[in-house]
LUMGU-684040 format. One record per atom (N, C-alpha, C): atom name; residue in three letters; residue number from 1; x, y, z. Coordinates in steps of 0.1 Angstrom, whole numbers, plus 2048, in hexadecimal, padded with zeros to 3 digits. Layout:
<markols>
{name:CA; resn:ALA; resi:NUM; c1:X; c2:Y; c3:Z}
...
</markols>
This chain:
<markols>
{name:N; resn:UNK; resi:1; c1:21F; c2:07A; c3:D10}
{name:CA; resn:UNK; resi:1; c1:22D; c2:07F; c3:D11}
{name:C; resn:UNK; resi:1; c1:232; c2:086; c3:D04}
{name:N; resn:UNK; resi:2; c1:232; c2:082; c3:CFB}
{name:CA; resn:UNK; resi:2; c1:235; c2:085; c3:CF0}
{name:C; resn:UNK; resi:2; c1:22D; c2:099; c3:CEB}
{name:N; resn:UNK; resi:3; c1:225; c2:097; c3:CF3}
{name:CA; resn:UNK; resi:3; c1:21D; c2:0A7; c3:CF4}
{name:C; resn:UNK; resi:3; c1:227; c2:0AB; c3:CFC}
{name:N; resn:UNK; resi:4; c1:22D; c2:0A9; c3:D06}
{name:CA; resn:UNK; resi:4; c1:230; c2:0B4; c3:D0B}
{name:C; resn:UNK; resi:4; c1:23E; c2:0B6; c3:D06}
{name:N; resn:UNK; resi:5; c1:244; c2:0B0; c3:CFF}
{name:CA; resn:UNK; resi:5; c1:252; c2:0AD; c3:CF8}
{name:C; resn:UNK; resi:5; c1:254; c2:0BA; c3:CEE}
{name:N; resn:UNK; resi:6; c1:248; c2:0B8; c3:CEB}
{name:CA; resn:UNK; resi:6; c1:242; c2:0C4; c3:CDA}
{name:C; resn:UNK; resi:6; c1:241; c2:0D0; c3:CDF}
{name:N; resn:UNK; resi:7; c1:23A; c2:0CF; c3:CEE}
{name:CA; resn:UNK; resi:7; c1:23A; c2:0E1; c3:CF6}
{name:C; resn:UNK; resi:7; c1:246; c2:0E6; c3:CFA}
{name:N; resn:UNK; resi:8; c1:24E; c2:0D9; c3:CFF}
{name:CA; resn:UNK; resi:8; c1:25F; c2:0DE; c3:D00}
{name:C; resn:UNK; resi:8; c1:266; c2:0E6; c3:CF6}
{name:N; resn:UNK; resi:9; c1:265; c2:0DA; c3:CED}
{name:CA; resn:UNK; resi:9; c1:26D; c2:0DE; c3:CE0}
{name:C; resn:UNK; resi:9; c1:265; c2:0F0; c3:CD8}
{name:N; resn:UNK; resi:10; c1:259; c2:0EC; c3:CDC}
{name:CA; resn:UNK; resi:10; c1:251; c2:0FA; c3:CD4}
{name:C; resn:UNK; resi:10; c1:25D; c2:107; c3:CDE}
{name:N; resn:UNK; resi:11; c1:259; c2:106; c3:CED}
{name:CA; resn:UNK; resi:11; c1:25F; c2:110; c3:CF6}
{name:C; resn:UNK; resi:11; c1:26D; c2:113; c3:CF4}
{name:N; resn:UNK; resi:12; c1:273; c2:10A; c3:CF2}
{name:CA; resn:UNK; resi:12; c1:281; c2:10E; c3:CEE}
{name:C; resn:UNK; resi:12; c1:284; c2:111; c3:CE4}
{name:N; resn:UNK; resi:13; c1:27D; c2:111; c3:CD6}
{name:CA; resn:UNK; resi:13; c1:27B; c2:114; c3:CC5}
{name:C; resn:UNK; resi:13; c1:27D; c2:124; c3:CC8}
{name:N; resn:UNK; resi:14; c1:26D; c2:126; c3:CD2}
{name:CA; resn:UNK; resi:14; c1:26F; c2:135; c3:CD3}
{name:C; resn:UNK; resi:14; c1:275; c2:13B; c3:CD8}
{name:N; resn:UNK; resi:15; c1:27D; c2:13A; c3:CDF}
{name:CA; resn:UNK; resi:15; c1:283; c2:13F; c3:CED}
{name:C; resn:UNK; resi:15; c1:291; c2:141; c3:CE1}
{name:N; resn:UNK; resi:16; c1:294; c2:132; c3:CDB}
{name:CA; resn:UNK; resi:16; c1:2A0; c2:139; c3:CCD}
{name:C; resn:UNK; resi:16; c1:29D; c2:146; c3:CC5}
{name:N; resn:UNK; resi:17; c1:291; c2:145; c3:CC1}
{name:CA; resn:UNK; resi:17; c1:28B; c2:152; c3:CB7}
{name:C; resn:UNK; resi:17; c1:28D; c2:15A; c3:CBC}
{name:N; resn:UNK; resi:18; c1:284; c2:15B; c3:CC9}
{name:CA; resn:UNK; resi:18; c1:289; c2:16E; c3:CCF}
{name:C; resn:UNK; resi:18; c1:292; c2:16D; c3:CCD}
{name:N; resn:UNK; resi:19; c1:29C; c2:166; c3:CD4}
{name:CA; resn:UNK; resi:19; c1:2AA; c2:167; c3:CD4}
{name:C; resn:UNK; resi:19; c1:2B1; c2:16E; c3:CCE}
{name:N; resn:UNK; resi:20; c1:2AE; c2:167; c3:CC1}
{name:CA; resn:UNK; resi:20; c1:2B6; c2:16C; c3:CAE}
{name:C; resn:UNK; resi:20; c1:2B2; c2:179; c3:CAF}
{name:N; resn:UNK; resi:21; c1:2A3; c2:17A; c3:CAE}
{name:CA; resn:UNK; resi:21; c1:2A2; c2:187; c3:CAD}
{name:C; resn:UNK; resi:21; c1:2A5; c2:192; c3:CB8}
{name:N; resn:UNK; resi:22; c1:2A4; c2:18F; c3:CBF}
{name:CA; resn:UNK; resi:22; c1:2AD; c2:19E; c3:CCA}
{name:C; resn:UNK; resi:22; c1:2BA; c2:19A; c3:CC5}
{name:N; resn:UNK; resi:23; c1:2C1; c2:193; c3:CC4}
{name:CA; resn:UNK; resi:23; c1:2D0; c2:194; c3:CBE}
{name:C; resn:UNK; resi:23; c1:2CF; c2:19D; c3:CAE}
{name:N; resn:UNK; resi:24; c1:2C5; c2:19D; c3:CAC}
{name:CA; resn:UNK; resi:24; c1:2C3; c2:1A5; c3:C9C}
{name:C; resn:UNK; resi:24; c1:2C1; c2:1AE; c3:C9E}
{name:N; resn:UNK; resi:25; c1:2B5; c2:1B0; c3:CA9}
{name:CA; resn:UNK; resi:25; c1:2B7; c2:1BF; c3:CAF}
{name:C; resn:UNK; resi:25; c1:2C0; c2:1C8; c3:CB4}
{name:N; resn:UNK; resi:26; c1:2CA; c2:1C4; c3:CB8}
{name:CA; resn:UNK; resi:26; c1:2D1; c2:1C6; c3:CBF}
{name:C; resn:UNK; resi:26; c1:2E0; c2:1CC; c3:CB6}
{name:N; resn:UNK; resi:27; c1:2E0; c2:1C6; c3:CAB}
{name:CA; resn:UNK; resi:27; c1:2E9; c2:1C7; c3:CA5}
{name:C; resn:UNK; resi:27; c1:2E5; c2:1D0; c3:C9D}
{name:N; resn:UNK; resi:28; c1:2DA; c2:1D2; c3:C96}
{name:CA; resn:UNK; resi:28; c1:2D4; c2:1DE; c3:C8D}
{name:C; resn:UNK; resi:28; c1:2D3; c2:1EB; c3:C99}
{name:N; resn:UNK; resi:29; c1:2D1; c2:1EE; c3:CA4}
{name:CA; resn:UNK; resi:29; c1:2D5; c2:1F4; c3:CAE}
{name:C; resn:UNK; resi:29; c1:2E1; c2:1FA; c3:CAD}
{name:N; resn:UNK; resi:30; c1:2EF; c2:1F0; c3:CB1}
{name:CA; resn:UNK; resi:30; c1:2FA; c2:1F8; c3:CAF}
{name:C; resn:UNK; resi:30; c1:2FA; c2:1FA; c3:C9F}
{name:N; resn:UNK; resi:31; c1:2FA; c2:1F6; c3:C97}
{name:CA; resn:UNK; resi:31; c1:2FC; c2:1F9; c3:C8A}
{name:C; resn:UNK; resi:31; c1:2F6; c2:20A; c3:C89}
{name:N; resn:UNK; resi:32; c1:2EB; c2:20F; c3:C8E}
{name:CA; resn:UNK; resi:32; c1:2E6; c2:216; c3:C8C}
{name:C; resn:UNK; resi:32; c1:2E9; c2:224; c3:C94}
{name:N; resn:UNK; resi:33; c1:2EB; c2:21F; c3:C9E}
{name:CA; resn:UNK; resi:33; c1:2F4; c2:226; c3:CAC}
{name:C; resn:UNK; resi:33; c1:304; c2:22A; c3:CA4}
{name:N; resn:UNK; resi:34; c1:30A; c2:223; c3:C9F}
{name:CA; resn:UNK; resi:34; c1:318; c2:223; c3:C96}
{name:C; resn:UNK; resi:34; c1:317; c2:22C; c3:C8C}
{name:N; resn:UNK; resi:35; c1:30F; c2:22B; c3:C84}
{name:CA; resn:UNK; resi:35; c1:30F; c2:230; c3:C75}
{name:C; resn:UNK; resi:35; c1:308; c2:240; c3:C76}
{name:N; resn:UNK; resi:36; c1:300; c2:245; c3:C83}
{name:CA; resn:UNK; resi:36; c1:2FA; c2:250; c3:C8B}
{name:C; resn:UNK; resi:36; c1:2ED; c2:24E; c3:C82}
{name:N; resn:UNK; resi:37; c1:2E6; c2:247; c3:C7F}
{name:CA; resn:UNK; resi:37; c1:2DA; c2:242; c3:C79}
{name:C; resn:UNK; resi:37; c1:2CA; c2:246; c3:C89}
{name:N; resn:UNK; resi:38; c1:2C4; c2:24C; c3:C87}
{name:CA; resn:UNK; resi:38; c1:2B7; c2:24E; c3:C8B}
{name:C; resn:UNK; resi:38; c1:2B4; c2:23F; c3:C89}
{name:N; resn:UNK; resi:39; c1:2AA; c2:23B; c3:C93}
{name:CA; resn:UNK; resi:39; c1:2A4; c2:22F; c3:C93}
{name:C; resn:UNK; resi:39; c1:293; c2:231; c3:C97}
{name:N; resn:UNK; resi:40; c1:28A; c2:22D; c3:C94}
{name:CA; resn:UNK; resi:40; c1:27F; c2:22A; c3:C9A}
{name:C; resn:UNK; resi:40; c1:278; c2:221; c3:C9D}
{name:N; resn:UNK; resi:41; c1:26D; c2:225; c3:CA5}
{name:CA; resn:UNK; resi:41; c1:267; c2:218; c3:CAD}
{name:C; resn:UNK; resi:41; c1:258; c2:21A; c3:CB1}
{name:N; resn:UNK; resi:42; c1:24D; c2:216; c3:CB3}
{name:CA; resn:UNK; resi:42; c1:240; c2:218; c3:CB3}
{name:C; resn:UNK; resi:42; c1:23D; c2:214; c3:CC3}
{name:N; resn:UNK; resi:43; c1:237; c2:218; c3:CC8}
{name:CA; resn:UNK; resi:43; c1:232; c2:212; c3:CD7}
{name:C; resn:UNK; resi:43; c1:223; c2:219; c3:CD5}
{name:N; resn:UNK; resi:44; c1:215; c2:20D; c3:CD7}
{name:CA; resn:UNK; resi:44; c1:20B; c2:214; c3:CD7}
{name:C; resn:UNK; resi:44; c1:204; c2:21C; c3:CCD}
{name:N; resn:UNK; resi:45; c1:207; c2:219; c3:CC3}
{name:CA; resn:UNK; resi:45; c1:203; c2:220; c3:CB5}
{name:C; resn:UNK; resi:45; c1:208; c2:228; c3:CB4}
{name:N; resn:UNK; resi:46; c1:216; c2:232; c3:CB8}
{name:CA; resn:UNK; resi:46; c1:21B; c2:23F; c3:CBB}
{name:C; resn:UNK; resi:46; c1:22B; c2:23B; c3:CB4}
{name:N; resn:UNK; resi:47; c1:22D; c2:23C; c3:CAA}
{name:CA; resn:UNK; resi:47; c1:23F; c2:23E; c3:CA4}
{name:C; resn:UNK; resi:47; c1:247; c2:247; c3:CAB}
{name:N; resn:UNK; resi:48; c1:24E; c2:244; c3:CAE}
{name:CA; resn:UNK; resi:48; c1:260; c2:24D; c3:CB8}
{name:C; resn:UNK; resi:48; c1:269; c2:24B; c3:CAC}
{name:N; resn:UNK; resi:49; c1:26D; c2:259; c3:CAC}
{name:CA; resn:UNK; resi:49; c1:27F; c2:258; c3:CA5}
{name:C; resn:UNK; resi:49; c1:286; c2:258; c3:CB1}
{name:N; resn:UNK; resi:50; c1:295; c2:24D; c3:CB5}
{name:CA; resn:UNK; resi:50; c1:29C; c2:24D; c3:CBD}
{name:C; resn:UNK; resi:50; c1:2A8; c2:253; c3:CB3}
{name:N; resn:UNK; resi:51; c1:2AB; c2:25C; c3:CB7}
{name:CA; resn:UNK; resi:51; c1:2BA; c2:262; c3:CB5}
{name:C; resn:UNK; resi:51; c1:2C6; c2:25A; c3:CB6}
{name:N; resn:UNK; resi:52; c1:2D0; c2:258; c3:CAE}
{name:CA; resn:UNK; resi:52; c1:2DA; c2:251; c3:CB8}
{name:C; resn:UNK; resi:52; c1:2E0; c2:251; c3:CBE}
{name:N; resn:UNK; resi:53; c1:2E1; c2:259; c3:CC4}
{name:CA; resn:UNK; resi:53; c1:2E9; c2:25C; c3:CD2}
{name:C; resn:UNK; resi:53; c1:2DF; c2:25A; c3:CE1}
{name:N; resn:UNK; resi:54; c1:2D5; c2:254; c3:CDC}
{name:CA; resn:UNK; resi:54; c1:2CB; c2:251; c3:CDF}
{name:C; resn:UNK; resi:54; c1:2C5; c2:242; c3:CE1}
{name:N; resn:UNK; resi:55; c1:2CA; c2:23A; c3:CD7}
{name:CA; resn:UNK; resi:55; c1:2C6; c2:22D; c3:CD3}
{name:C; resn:UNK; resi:55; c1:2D2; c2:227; c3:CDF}
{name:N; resn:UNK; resi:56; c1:2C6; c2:21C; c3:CEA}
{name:CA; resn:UNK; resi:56; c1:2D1; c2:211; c3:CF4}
{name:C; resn:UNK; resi:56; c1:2D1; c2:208; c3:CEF}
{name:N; resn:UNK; resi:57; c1:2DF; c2:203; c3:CEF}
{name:CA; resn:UNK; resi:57; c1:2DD; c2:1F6; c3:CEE}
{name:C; resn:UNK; resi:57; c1:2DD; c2:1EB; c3:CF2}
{name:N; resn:UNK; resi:58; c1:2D4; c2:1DF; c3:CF2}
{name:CA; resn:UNK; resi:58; c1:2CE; c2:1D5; c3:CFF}
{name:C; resn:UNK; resi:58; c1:2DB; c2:1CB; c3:CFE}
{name:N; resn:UNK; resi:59; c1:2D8; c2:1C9; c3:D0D}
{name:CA; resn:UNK; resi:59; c1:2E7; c2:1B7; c3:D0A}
{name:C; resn:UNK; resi:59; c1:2DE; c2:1AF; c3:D02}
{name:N; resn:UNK; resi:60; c1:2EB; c2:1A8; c3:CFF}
{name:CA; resn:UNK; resi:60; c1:2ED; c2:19D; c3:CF4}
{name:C; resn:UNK; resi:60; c1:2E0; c2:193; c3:CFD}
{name:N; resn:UNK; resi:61; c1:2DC; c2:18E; c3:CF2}
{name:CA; resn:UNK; resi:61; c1:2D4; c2:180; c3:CFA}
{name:C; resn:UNK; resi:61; c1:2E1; c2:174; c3:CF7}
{name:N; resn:UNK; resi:62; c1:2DB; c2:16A; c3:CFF}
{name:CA; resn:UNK; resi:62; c1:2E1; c2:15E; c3:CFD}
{name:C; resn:UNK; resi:62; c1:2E4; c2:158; c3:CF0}
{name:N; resn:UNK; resi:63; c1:2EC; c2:154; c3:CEB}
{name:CA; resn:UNK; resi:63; c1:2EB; c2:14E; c3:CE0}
{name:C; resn:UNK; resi:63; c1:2E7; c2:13E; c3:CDB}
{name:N; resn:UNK; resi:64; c1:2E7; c2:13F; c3:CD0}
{name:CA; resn:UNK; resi:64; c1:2DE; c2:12D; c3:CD0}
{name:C; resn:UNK; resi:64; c1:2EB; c2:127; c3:CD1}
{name:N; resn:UNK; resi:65; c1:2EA; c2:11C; c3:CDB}
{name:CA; resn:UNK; resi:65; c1:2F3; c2:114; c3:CDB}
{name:C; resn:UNK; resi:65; c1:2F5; c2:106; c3:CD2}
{name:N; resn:UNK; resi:66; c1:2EC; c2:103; c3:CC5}
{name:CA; resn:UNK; resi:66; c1:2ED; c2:0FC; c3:CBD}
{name:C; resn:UNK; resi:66; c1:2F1; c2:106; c3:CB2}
{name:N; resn:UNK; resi:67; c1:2F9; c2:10E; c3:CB5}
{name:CA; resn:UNK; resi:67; c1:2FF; c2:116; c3:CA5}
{name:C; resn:UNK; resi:67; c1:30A; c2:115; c3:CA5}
</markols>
């Protein structure tokens, strides 16, 4: 029992992390979208400049509900 308590807790640890960080994403996104800041991003070994008028921005994830 106690194993599977630790996989819980591990799954929900991370599931917080993405979390945080698409909320980090997400905010350096508009920040950059706002300020008319170029952004980039790599897919595949290949660097993109997104323009900002260009740059979407994703919904909000969930937030941690222990904050």
């Amino acid at each position: 029992m106690p194993e599977a308590k630790n996989n819980e807790n591990s799954r929900i640890e991370d599931i917080l992390i993405e979390n945080a960080l698409k909320r980090a994403m997400r905010k350096a996104a508009i920040m950059h979208k706002k300020m008319g800041n170029t952004v980039y991003a790599s897919k595949n070994g290949v660097v993109y400049a997104i323009a900002p008028e260009d740059i979407v921005i994703p919904d909000a994830p969930p937030e941690d509900p222990h904050r």
